[in-house]
Structures are given as structure tokens and as C-alpha cells.
TIMI-190584 format. One record per atom (N, C-alpha, C): residue number from 1; atom name; x, y, z. Coordinates in steps of 0.02 Angstrom, whole numbers, m for minus. Layout:
REC   resi   name       xx       yy       zz
REC    NUM     CA        X        Y        Z
...
//
This chain:
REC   resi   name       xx       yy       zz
REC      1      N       41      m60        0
REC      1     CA        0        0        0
REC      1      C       43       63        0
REC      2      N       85       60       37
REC      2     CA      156      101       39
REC      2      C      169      138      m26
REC      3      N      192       69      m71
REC      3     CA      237       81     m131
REC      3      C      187      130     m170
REC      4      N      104       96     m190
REC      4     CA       77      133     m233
REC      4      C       90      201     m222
REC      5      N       62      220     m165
REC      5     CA       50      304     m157
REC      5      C      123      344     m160
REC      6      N      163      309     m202
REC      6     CA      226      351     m238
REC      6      C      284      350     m163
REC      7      N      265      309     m108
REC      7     CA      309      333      m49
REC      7      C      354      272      m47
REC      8      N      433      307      m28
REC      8     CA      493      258      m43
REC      8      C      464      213       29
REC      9      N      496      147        6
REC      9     CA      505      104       69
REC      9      C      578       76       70
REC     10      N      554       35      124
REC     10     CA      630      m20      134
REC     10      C      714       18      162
REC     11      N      751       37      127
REC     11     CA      829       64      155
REC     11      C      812      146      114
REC     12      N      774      128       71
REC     12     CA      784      210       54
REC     12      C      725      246      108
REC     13      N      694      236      117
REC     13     CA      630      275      180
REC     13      C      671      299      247
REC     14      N      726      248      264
REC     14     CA      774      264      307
REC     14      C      815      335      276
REC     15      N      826      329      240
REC     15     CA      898      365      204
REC     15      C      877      455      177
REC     16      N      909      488      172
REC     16     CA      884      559      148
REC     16      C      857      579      110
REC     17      N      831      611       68
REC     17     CA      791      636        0
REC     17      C      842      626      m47
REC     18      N      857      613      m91
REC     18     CA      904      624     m145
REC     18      C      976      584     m140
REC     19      N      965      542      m79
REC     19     CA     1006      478      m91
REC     19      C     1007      425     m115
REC     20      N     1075      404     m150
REC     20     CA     1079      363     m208
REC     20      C     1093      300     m179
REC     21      N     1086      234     m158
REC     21     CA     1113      170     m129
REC     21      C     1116      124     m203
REC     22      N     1191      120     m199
REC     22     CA     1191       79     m239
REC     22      C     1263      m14     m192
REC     23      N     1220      m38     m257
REC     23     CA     1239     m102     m224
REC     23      C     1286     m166     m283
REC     24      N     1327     m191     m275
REC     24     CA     1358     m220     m311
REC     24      C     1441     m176     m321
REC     25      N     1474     m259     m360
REC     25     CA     1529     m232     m395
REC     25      C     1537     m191     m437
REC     26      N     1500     m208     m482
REC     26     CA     1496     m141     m554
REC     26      C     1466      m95     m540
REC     27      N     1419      m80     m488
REC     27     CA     1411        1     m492
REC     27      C     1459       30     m443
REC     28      N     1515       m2     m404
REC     28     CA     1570       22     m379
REC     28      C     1605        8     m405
REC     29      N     1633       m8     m441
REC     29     CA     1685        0     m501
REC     29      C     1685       74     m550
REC     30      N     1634       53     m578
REC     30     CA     1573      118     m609
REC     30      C     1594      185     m577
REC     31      N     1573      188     m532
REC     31     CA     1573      245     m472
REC     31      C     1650      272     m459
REC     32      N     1683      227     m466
REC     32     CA     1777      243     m458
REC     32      C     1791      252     m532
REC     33      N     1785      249     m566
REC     33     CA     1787      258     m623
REC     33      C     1759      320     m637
REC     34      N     1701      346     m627
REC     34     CA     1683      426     m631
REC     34      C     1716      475     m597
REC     35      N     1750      429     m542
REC     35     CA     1788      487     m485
REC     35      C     1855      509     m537
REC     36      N     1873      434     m548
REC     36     CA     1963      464     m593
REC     36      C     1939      509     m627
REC     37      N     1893      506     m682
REC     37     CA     1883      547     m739
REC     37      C     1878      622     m739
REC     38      N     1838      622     m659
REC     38     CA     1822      698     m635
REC     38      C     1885      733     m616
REC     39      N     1930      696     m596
REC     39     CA     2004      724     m585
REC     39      C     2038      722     m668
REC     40      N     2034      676     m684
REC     40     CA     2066      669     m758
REC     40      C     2051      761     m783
REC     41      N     1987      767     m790
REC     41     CA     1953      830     m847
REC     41      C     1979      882     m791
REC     42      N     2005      888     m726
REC     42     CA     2004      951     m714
REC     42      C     2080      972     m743
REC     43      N     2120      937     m758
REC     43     CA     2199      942     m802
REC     43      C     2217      946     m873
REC     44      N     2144      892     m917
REC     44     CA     2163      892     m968
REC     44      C     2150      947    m1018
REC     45      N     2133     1008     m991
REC     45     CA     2127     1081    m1025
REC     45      C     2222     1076    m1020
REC     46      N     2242     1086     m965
REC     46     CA     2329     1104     m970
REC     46      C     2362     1066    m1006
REC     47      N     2363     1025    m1036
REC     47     CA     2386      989    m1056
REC     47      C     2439     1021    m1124
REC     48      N     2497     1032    m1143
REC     48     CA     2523     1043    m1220
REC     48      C     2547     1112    m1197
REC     49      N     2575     1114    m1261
REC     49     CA     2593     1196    m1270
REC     49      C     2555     1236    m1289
REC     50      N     2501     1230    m1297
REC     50     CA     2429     1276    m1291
REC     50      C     2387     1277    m1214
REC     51      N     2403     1235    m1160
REC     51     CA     2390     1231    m1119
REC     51      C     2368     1286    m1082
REC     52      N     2296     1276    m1043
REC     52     CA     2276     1345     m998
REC     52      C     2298     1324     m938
REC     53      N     2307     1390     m902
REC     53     CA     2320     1390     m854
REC     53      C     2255     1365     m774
REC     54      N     2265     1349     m737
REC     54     CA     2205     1333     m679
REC     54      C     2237     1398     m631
REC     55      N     2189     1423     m582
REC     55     CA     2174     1451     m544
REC     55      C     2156     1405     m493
REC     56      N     2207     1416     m435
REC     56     CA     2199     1352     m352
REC     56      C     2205     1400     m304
REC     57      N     2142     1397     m267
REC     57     CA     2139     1437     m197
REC     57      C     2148     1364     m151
REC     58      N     2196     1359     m105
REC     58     CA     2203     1304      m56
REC     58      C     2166     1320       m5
REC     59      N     2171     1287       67
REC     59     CA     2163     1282      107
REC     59      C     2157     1324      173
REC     60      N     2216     1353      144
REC     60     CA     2256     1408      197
REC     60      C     2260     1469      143
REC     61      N     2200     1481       87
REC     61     CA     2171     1537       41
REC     61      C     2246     1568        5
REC     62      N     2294     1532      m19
REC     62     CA     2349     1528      m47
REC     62      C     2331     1516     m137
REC     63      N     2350     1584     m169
REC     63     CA     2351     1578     m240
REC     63      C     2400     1543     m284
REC     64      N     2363     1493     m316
REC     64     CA     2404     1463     m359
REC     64      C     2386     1460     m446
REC     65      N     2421     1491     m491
REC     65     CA     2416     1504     m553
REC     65      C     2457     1461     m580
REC     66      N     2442     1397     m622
REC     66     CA     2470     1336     m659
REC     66      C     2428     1290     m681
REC     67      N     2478     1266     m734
REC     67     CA     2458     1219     m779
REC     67      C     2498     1168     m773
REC     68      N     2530     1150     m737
REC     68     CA     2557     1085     m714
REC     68      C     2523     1045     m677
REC     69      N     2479      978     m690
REC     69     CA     2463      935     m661
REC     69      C     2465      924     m585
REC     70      N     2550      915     m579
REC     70     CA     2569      879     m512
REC     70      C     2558      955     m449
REC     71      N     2555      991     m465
REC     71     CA     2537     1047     m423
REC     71      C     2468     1065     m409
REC     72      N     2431     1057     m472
REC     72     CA     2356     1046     m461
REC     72      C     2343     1009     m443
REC     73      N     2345      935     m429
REC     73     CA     2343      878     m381
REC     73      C     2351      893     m335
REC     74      N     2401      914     m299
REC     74     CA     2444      927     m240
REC     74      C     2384      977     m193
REC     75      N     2376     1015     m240
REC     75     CA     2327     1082     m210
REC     75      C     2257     1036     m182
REC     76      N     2234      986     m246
REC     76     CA     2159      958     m237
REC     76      C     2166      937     m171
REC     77      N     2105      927     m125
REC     77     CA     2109      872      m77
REC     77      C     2056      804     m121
REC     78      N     2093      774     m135
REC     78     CA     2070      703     m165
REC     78      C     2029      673     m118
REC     79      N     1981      634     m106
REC     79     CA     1972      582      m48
REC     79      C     1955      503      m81
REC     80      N     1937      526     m129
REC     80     CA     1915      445     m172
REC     80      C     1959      427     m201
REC     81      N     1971      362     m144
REC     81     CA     2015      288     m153
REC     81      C     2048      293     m237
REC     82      N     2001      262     m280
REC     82     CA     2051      264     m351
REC     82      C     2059      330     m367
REC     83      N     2022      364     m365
REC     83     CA     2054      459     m379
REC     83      C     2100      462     m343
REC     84      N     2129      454     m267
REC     84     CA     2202      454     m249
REC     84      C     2254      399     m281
REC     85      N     2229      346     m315
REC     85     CA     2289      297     m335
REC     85      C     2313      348     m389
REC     86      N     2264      381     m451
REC     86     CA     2277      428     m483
REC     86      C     2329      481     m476
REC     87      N     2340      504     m414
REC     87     CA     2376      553     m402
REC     87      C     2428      545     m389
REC     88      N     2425      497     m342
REC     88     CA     2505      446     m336
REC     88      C     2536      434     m394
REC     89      N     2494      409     m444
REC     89     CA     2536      403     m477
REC     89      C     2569      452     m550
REC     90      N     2534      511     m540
REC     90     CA     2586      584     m567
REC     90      C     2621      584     m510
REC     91      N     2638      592     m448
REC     91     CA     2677      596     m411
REC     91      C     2732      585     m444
REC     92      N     2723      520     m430
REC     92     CA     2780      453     m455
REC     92      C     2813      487     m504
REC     93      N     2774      484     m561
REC     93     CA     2774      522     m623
REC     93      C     2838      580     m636
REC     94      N     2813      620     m591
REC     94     CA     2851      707     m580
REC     94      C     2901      673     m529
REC     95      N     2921      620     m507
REC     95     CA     2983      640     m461
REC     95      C     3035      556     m484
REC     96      N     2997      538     m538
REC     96     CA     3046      496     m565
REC     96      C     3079      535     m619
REC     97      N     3040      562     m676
REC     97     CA     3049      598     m713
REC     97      C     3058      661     m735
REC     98      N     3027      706     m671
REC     98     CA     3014      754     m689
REC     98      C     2962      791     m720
REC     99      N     2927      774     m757
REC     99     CA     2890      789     m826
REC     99      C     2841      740     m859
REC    100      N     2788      769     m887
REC    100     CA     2736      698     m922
REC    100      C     2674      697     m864
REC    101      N     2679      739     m817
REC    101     CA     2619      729     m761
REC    101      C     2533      735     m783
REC    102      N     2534      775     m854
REC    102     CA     2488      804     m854
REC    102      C     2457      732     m912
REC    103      N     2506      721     m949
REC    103     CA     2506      660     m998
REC    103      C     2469      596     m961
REC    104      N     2512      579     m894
REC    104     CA     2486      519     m855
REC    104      C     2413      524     m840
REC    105      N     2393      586     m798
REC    105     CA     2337      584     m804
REC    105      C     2276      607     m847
REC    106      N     2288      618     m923
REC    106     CA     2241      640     m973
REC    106      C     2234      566    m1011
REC    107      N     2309      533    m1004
REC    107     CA     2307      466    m1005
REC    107      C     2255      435     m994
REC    108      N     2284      432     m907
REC    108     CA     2220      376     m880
REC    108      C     2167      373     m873
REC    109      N     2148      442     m891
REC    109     CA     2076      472     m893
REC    109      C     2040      444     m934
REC    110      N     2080      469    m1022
REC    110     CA     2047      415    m1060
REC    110      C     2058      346    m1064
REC    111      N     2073      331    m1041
REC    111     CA     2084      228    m1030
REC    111      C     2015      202    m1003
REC    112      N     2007      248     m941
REC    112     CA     1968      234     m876
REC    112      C     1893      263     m934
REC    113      N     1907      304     m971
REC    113     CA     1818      304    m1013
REC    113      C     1792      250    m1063
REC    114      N     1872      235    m1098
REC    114     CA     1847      171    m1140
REC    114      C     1829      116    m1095
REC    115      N     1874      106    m1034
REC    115     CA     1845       45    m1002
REC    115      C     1765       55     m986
REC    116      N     1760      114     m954
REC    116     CA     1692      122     m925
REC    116      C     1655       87     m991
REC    117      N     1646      125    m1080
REC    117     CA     1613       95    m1116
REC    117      C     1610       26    m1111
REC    118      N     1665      m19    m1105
REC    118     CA     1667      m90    m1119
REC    118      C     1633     m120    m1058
REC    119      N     1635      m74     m978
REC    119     CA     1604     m126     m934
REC    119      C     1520     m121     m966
REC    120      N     1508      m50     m989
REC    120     CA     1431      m48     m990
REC    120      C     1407     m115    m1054
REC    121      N     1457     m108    m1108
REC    121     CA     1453     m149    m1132
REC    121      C     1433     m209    m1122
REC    122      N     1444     m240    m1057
REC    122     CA     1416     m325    m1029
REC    122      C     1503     m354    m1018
REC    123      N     1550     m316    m1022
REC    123     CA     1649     m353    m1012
REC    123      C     1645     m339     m937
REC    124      N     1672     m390     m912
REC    124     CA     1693     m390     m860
REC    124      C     1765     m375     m845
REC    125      N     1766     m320     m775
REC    125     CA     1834     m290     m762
REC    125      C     1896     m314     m775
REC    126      N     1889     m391     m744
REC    126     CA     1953     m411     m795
REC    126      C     1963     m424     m838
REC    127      N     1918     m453     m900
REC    127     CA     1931     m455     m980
REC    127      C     1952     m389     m999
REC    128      N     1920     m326     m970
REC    128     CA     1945     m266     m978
REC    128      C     2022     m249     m975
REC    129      N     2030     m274     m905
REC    129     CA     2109     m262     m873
REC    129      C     2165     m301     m912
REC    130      N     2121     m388     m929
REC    130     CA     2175     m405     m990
REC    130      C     2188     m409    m1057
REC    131      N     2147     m360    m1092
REC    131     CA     2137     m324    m1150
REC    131      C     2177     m263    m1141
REC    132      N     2179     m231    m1085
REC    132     CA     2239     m169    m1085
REC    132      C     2327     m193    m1062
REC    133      N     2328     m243    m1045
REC    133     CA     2389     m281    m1036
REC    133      C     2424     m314    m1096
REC    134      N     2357     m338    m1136
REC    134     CA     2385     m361    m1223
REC    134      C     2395     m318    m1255
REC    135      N     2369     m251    m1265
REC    135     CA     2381     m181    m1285
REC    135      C     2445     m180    m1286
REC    136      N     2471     m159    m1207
REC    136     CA     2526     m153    m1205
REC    136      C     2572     m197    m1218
REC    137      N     2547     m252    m1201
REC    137     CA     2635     m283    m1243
REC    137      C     2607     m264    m1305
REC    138      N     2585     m246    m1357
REC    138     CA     2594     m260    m1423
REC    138      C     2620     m176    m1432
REC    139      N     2600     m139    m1406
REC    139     CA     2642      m74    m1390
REC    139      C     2698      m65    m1405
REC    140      N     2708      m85    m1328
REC    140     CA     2794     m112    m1345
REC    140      C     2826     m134    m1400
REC    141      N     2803     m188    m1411
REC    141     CA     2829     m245    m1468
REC    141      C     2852     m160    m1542
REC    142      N     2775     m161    m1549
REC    142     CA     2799      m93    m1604
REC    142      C     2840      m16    m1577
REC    143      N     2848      m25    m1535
REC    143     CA     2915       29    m1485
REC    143      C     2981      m12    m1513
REC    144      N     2984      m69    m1491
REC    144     CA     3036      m88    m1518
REC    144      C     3081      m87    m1577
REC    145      N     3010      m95    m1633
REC    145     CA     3031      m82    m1701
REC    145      C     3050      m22    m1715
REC    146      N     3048       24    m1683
REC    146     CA     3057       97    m1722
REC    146      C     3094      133    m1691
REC    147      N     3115      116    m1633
REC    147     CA     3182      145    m1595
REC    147      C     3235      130    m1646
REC    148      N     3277      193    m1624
REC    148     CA     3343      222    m1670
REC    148      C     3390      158    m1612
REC    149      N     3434      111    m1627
REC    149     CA     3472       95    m1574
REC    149      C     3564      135    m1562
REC    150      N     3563      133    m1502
REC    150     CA     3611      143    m1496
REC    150      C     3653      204    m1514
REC    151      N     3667      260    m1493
REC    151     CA     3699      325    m1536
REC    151      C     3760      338    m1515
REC    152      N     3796      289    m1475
REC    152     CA     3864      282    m1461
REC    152      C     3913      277    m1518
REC    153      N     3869      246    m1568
REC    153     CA     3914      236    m1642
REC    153      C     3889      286    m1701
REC    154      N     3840      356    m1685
REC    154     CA     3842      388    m1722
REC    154      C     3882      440    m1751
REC    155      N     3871      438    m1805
REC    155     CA     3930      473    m1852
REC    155      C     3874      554    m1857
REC    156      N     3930      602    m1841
REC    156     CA     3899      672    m1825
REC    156      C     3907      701    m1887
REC    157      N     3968      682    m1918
REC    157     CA     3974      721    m1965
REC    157      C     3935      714    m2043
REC    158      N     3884      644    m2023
REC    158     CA     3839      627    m2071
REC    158      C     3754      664    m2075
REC    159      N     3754      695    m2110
REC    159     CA     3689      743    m2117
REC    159      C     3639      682    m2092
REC    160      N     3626      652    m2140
REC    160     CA     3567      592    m2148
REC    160      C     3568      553    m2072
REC    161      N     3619      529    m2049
REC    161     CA     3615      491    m1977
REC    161      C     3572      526    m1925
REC    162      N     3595      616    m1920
REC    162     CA     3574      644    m1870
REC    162      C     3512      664    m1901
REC    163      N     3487      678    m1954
REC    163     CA     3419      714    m1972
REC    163      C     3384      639    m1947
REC    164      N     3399      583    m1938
REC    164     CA     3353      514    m1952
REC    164      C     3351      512    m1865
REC    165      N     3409      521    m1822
REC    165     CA     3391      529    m1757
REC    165      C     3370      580    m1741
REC    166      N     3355      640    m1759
REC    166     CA     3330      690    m1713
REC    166      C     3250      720    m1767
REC    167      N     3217      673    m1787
REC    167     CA     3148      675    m1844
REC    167      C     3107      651    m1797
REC    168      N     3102      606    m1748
REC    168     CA     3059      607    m1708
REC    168      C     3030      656    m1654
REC    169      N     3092      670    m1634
REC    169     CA     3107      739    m1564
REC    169      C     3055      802    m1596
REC    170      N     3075      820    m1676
REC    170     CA     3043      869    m1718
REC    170      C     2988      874    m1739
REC    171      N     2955      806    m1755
REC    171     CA     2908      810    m1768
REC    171      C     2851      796    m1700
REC    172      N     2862      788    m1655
REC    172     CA     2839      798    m1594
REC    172      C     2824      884    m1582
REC    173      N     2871      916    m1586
REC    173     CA     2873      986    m1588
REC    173      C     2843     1025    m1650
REC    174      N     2837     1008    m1715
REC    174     CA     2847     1055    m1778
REC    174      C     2772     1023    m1812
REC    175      N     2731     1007    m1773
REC    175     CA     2676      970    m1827
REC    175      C     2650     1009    m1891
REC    176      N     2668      958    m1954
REC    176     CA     2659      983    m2005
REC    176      C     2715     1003    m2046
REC    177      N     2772     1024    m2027
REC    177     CA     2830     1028    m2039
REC    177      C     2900      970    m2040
REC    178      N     2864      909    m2048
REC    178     CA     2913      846    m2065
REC    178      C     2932      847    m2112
//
């Protein structure tokens, strides 16, 4: 009699107006998966040499003007579990390397949307997880092929050697101009 007259029962009658209970693996999976993404999009404007800048008021009302990833992280207070594995790992990122922070996470951002498509799809997380593991080795595999090896034995004074090692570096930089 409850249900007809439009009134919630059961755990939601307990629970607040406009609360969501959800239940299962995939809609927590799901759910961590929207969190990365929401961190993903607040970076992937900075991203490049066209990159905008973000505007970060912290904590302690401290102005911060940048487009570097690992600083806009730093500023966020994260609290969701895979949105912090996210951050950790530009951390990582910026203090192994230096550089690429903003890459890792525009990266994983989009990884984490195609997966989302494939779970809605009916794939389960791990056919997902080992479909992005075969990726990568085959990645690799074609990394392998196209690395220049070795430049210990390059000859400087050969036009062609150095234009053939330094055409990748350029065209990274010069698009359109190869």
C-alpha cells in the first residue's frame, strides 16, 4: 500500500531525500571510475603547449596560477580511493621523471572512459584489465621496431644519420613541418 501512493520504502525511507544506494561490484567500479575521470578533466585543458592555465585557492586561501598537473593535484584534496591511486601516480610520475604529469593523467583518464564503455558494454573488469595488458605488450613490441638503437656509434658528421635521429624529437614539436 506504501509503494503505490509514490512513498519510498525499505533502506531508502530510512535514508535522505536524494540519496543514491547503490549495491554491487559494477556500480562500484562504475562509481571509481567517474571519480578518476572527474580528476582526469580538471587537467586535461593544461595539457600541451597551448595549455591553460588553472586558478587554485588552497586551504590556507593561498594563490596558485598553473598548468602543471602535479601541483594541481597537490593543491586538490582528493578523498576517493582510485582518484588518490591517480595522483600517486603523477607523483611518481614528476619525481621519477620530472615531466609527463599532465600526460599520465589525461592518459588515464581516457583509458578509464573506454573501459567504463566496455564494462557498460556487458565485459567484465578483468577481460577489460587483460585487454589493456595485451595492448601493451603489443605497444611495446611496435616501440621496439622503431627505436633508433644505440647513438654511441653515431657518425655526426653525417647529415642523414642525425636528421634520421633527431625526426622524431621534431616532429613531436613542428607538426606539419616533417
Amino acid at each position: 500500500m506504501v509503494q503505490s501512493m509514490g512513498m519510498p520504502y525499505g533502506l531508502q525511507a530510512m535514508l535522505k531525500e536524494g540519496h543514491k544506494h547503490f549495491s554491487g561490484v559494477d556500480e562500484a567500479v562504475i562509481k571509481s571510475i567517474e571519480a578518476c575521470k572527474a580528476i582526469a578533466k580538471c587537467t586535461r585543458t593544461s595539457l600541451g603547449p597551448t595549455g591553460l592555465n588553472k586558478i587554485i585557492v588552497n586551504h590556507l586561501n593561498k594563490v596558485y596560477i598553473t598548468s602543471d598537473a602535479g601541483t594541481i593535484l597537490t593543491e586538490l584534496e582528493v578523498q576517493h580511493p582510485a582518484a588518490k591511486l591517480l595522483v600517486h601516480a603523477v607523483k611518481a610520475q614528476q619525481q621519477e621523471v620530472g615531466d609527463g604529469a599532465n600526460m599520465v593523467m589525461t592518459f588515464a583518464g581516457e583509458l578509464l572512459q573506454k573501459a567504463e564503455s566496455l564494462l557498460r558494454d556487458g565485459l567484465h573488469p578483468t577481460e577489460v584489465a587483460d585487454g589493456y595488458v595485451k595492448a601493451s605488450a603489443k605497444a611495446l613490441e611496435f616501440l621496439e621496431e622503431i627505436v633508433v638503437k644505440d647513438s654511441k656509434a653515431l657518425d655526426f658528421s653525417s647529415v642523414e644519420e642525425v636528421a634520421n635521429r633527431l625526426k622524431g624529437a621534431l616532429q613531436s614539436k613542428q607538426n606539419g613541418y616533417e
